[in-house]
Residue frames as a rotation matrix with the C-alpha (Angstrom) as fourth column:
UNK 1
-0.010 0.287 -0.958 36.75
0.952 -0.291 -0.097 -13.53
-0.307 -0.913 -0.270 1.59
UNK 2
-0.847 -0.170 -0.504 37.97
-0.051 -0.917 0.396 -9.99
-0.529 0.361 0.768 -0.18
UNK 3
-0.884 0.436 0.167 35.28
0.161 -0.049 0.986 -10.82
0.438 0.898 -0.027 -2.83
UNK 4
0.135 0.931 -0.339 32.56
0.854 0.064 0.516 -10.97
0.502 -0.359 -0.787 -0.48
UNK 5
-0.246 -0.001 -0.969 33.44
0.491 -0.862 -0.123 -7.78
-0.836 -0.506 0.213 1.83
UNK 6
-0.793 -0.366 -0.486 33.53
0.232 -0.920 0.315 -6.36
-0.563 0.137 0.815 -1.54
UNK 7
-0.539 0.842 -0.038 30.34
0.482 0.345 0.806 -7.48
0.691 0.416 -0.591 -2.85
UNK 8
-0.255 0.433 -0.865 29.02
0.952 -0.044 -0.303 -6.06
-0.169 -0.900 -0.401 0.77
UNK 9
-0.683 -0.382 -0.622 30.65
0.195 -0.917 0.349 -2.60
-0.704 0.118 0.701 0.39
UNK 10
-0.963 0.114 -0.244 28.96
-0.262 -0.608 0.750 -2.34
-0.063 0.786 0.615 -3.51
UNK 11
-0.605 0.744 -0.284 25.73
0.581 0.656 0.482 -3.36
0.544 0.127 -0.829 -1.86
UNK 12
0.143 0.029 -0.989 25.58
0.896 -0.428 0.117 -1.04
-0.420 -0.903 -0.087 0.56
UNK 13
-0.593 -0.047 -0.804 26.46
-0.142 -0.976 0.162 1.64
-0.792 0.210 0.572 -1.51
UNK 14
-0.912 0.404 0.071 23.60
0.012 -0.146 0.989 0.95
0.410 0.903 0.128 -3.95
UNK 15
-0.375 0.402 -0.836 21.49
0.905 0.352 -0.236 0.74
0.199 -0.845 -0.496 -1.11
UNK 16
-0.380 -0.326 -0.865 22.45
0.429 -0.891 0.147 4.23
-0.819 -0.315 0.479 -0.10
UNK 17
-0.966 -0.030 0.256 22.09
0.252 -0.311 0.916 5.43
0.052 0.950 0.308 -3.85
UNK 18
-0.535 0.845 0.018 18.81
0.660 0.405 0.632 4.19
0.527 0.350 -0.775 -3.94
UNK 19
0.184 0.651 -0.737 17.60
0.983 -0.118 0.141 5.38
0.004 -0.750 -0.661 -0.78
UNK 20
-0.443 -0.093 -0.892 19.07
-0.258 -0.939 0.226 9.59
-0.859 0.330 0.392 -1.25
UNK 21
-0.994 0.062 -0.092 17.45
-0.110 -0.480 0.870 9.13
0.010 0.875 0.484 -4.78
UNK 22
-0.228 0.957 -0.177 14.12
0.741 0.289 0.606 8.06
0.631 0.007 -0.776 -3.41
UNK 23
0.305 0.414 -0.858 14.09
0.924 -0.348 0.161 10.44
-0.231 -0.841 -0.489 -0.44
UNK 24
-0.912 -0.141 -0.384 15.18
-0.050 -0.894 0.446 13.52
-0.406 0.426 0.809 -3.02
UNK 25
-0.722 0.654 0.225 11.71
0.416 0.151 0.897 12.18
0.553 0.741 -0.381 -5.26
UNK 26
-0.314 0.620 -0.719 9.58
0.887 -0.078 -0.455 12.95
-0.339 -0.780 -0.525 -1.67
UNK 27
0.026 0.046 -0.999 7.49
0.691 -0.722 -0.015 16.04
-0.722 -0.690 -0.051 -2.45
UNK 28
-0.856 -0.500 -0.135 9.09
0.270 -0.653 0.708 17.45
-0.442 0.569 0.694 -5.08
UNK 29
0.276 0.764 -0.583 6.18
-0.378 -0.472 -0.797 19.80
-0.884 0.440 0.158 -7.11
UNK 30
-0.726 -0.027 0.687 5.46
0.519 0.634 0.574 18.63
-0.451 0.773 -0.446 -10.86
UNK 31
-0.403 0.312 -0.860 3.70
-0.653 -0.757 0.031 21.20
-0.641 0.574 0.509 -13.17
UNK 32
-0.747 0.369 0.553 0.98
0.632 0.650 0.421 19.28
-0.204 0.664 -0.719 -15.19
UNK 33
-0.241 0.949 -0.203 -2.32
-0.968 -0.251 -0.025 20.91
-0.074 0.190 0.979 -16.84
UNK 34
-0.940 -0.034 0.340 -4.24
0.116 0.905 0.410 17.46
-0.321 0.425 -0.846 -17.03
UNK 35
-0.818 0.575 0.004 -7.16
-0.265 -0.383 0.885 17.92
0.511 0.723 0.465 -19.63
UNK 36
-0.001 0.924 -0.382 -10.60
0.431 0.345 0.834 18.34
0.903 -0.164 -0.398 -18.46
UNK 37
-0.091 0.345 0.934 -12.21
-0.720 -0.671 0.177 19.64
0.688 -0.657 0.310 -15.02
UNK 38
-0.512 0.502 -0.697 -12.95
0.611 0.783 0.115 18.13
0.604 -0.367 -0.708 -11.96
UNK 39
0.127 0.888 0.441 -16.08
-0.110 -0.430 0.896 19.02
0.986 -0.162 0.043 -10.18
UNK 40
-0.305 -0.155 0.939 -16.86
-0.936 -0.130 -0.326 19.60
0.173 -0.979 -0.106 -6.70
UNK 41
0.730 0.564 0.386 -19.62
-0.620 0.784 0.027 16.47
-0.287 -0.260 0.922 -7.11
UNK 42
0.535 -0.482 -0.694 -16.57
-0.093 0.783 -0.615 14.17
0.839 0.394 0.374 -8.14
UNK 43
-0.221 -0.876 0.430 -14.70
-0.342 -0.343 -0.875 14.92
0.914 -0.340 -0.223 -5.42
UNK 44
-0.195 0.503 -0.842 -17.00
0.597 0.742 0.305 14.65
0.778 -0.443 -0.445 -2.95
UNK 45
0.146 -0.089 -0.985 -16.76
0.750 -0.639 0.169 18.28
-0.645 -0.764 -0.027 -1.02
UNK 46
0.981 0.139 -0.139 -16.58
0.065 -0.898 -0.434 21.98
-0.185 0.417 -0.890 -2.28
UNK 47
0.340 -0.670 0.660 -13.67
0.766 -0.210 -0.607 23.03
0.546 0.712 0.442 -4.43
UNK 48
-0.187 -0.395 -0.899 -11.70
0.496 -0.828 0.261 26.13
-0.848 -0.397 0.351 -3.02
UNK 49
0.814 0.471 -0.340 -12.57
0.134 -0.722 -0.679 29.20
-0.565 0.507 -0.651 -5.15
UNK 50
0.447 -0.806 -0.389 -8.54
-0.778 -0.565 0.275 29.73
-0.441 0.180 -0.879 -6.02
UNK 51
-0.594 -0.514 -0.619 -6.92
-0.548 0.822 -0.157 26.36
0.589 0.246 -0.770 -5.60
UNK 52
0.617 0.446 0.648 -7.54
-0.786 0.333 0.520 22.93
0.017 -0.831 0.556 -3.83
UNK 53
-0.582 -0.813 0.030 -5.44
-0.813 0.582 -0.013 20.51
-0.007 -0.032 -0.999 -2.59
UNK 54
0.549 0.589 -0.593 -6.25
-0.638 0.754 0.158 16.80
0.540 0.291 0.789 -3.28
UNK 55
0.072 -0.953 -0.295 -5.02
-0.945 0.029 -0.326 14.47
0.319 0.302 -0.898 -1.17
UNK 56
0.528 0.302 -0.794 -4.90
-0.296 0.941 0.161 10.52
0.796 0.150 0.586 -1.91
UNK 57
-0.296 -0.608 0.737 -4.56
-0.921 -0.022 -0.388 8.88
0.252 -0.794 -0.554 1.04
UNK 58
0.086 0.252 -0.964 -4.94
0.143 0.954 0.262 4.91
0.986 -0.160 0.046 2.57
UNK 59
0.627 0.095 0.773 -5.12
-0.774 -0.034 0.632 3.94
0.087 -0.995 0.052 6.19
UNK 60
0.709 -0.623 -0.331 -1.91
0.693 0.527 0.492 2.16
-0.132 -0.578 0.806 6.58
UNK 61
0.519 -0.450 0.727 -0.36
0.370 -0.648 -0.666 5.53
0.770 0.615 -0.170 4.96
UNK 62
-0.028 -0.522 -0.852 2.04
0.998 -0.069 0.009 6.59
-0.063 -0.850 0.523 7.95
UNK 63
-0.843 -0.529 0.096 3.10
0.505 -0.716 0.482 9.91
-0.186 0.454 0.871 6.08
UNK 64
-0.465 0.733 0.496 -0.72
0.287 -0.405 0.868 11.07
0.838 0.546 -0.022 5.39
UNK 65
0.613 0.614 -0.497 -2.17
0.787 -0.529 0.318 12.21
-0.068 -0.586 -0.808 8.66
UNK 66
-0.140 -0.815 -0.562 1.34
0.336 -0.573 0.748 14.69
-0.932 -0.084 0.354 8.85
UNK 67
-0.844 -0.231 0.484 0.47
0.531 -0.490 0.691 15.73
0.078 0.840 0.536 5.08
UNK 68
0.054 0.948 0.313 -3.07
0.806 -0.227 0.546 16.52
0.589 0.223 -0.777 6.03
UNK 69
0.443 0.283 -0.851 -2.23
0.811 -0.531 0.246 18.53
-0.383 -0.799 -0.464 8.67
UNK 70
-0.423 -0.565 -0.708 0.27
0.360 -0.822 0.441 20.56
-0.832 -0.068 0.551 7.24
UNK 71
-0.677 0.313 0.666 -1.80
0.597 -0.296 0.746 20.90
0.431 0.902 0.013 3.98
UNK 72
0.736 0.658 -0.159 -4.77
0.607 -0.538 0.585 22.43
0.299 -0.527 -0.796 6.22
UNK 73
0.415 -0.371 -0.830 -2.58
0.217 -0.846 0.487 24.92
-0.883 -0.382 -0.271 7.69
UNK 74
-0.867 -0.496 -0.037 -0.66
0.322 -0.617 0.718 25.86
-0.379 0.611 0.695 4.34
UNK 75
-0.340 0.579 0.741 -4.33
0.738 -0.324 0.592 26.30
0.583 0.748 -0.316 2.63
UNK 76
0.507 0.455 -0.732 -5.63
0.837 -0.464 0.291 28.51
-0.207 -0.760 -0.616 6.28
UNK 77
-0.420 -0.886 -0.196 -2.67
0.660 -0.447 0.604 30.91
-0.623 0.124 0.773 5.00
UNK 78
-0.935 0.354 -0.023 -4.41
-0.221 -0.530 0.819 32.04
0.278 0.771 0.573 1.38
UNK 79
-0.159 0.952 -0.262 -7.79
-0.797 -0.280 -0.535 33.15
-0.582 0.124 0.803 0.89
UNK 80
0.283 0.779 -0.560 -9.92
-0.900 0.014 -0.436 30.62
-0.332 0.627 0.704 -0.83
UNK 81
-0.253 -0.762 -0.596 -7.72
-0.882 0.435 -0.182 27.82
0.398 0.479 -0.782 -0.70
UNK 82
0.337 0.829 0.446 -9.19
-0.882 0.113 0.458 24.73
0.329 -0.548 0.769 0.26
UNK 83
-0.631 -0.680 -0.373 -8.01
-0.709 0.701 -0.078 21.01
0.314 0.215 -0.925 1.05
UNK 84
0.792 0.581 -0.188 -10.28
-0.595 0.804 -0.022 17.80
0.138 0.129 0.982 0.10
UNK 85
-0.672 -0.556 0.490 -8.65
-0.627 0.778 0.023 13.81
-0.394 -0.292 -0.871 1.68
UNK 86
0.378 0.842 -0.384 -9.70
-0.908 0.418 0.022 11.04
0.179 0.340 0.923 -0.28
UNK 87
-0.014 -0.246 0.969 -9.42
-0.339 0.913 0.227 7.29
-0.941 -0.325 -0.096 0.76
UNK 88
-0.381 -0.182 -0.907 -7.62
-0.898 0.309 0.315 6.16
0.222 0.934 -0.281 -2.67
UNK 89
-0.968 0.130 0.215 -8.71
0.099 0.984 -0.151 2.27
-0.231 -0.125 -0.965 -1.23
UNK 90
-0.158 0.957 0.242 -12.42
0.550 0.289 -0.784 3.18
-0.820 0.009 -0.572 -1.51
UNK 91
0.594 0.337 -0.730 -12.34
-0.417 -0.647 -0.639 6.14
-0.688 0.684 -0.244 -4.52
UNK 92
0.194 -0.793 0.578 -10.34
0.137 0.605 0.784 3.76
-0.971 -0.073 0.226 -6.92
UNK 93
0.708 0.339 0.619 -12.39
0.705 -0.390 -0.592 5.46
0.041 0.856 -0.515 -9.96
UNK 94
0.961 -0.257 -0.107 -10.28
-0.219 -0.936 0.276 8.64
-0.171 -0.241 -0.955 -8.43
UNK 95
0.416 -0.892 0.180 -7.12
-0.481 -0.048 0.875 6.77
-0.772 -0.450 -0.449 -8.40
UNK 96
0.213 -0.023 0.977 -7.00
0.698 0.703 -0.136 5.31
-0.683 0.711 0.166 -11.39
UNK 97
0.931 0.352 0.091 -8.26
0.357 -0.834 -0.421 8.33
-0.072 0.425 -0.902 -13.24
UNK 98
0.856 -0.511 0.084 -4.94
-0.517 -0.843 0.149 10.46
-0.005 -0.171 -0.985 -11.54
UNK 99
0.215 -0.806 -0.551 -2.52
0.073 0.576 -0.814 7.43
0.974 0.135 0.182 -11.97
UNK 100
0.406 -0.249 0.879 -1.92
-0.910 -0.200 0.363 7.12
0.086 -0.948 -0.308 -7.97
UNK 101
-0.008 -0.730 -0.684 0.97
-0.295 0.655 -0.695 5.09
0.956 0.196 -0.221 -7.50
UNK 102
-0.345 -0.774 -0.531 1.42
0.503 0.326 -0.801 5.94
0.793 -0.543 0.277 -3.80
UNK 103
0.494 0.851 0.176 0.26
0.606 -0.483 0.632 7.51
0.623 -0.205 -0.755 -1.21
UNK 104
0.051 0.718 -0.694 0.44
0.302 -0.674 -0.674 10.52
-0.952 -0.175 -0.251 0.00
UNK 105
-0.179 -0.165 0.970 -0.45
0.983 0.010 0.183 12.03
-0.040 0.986 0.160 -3.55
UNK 106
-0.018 0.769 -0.639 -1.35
0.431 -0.570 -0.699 15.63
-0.902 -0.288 -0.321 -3.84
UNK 107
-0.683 -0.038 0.729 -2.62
0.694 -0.342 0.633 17.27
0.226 0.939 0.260 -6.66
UNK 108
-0.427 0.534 -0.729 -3.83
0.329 -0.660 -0.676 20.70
-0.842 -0.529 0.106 -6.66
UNK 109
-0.002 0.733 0.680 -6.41
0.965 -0.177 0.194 22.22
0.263 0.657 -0.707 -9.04
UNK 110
-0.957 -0.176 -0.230 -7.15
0.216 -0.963 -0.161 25.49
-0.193 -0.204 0.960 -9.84
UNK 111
-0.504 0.864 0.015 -10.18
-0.595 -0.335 -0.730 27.83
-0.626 -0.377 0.683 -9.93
UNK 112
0.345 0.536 -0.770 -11.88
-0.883 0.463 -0.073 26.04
0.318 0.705 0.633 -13.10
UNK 113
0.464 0.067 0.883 -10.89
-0.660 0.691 0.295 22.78
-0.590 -0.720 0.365 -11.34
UNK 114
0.800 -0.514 -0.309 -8.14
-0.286 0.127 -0.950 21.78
0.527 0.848 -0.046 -13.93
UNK 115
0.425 -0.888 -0.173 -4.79
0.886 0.369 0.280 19.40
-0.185 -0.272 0.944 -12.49
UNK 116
0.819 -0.538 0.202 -2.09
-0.228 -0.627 -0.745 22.06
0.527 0.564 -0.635 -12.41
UNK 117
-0.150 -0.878 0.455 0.39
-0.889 -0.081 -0.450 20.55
0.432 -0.472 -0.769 -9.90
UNK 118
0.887 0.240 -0.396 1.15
-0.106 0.938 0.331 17.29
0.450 -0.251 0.857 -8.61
UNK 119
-0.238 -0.647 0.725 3.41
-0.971 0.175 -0.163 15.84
-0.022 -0.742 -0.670 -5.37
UNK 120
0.240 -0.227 -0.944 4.63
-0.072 0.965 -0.250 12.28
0.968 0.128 0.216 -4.61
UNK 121
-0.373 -0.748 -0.549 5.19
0.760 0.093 -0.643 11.82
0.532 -0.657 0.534 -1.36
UNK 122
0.445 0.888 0.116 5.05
0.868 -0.460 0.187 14.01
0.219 0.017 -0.976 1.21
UNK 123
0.256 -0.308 0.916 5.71
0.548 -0.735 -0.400 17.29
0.797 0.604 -0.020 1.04
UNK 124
-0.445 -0.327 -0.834 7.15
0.894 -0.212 -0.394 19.81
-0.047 -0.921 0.387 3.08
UNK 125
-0.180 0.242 -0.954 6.08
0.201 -0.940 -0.276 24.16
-0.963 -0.241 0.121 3.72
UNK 126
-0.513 -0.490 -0.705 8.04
-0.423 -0.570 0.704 25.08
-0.747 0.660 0.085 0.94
UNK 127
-0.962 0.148 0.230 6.71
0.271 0.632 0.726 22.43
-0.037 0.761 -0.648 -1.43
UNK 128
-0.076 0.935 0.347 2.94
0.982 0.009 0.190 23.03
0.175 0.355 -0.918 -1.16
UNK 129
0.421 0.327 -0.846 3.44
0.148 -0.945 -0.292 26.77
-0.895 -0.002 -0.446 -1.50
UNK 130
-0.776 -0.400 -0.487 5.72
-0.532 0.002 0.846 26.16
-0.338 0.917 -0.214 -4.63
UNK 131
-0.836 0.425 0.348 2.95
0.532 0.783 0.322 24.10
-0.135 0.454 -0.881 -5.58
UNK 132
0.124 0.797 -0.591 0.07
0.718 -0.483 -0.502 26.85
-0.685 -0.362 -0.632 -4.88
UNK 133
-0.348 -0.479 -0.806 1.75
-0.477 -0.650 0.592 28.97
-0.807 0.590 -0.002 -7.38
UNK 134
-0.931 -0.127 0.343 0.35
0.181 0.654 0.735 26.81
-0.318 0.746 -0.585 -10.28
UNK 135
0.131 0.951 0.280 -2.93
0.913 -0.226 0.341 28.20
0.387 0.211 -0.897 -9.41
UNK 136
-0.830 -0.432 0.352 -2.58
0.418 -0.900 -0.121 31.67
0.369 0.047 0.928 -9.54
UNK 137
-0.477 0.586 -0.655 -5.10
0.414 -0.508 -0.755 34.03
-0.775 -0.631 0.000 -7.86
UNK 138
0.027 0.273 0.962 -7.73
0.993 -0.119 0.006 35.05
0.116 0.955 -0.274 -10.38
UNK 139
-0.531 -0.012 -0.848 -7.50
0.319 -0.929 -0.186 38.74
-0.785 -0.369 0.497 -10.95
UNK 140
0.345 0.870 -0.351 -9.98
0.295 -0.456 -0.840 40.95
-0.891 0.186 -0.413 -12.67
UNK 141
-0.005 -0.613 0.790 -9.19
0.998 0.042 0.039 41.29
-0.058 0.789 0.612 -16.29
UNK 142
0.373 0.578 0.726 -10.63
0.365 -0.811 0.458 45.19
0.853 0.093 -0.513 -16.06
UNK 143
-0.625 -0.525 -0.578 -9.20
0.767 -0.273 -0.581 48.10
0.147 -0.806 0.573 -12.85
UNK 144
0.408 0.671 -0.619 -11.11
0.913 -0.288 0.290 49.97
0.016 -0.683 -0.730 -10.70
């Protein structure tokens, strides 16, 4: 009987583990440069001039209308910032390509349409402005 309460107990706490080390993974920004461009015609919609969010999404995703929205209101914030939803079930060329495990994915691109940031999960305020920071604003190399 002791062996089995305690077999419970060190189930339960790996349980727990598991679950605080999966819900710390949610979000979190990732700094990549992944070689090459992507185009507006890959995408399927205009690029933002600055940045753009990407974000892979499925229709049983729970967590992906709530990332879209708040991604559309963080990109309304900056100039030129734009956010593109793609249905990873039907763009699988797209998901393949970006390794999409999961879904929500975002990955944001900068002006020359180059990976520079990638989220798992979804993200919160803070996270896709720490993430917006990978694509710096282009500034004029030359002053006025």
């Amino acid at each position: 009987m002791l062996i089995r309460i305690i077999l419970i107990v060190g189930l339960l706490a790996v349980a727990s583990l598991a679950y605080l080390w999966w819900s710390r993974r949610n979000g979190v920004v990732r700094r990549v440069e992944v070689p090459g461009s992507v185009s507006s015609e890959t995408l399927g919609a205009q690029r933002g001039f600055r940045a753009t969010f990407v974000q892979f999404s499925t229709p049983l995703c729970a967590k992906c209308p709530g990332t879209a929205t708040l991604l559309k209101r963080v990109a309304s914030e900056y100039e030129d910032v734009t956010h593109i939803e793609i249905d990873a079930s039907v763009r699988l060329d797209l998901a393949r390509q970006f390794d999409v495990m999961r879904t929500p994915t975002v990955l944001v691109l900068n002006t020359d349409g180059v990976v520079v940031a990638r989220m798992s999960g979804p993200p919160s305020v803070m996270q896709a402005r720490e993430a917006l920071e990978a694509a710096p604003p282009e500034t004029a190399p030359y002053s006025i």
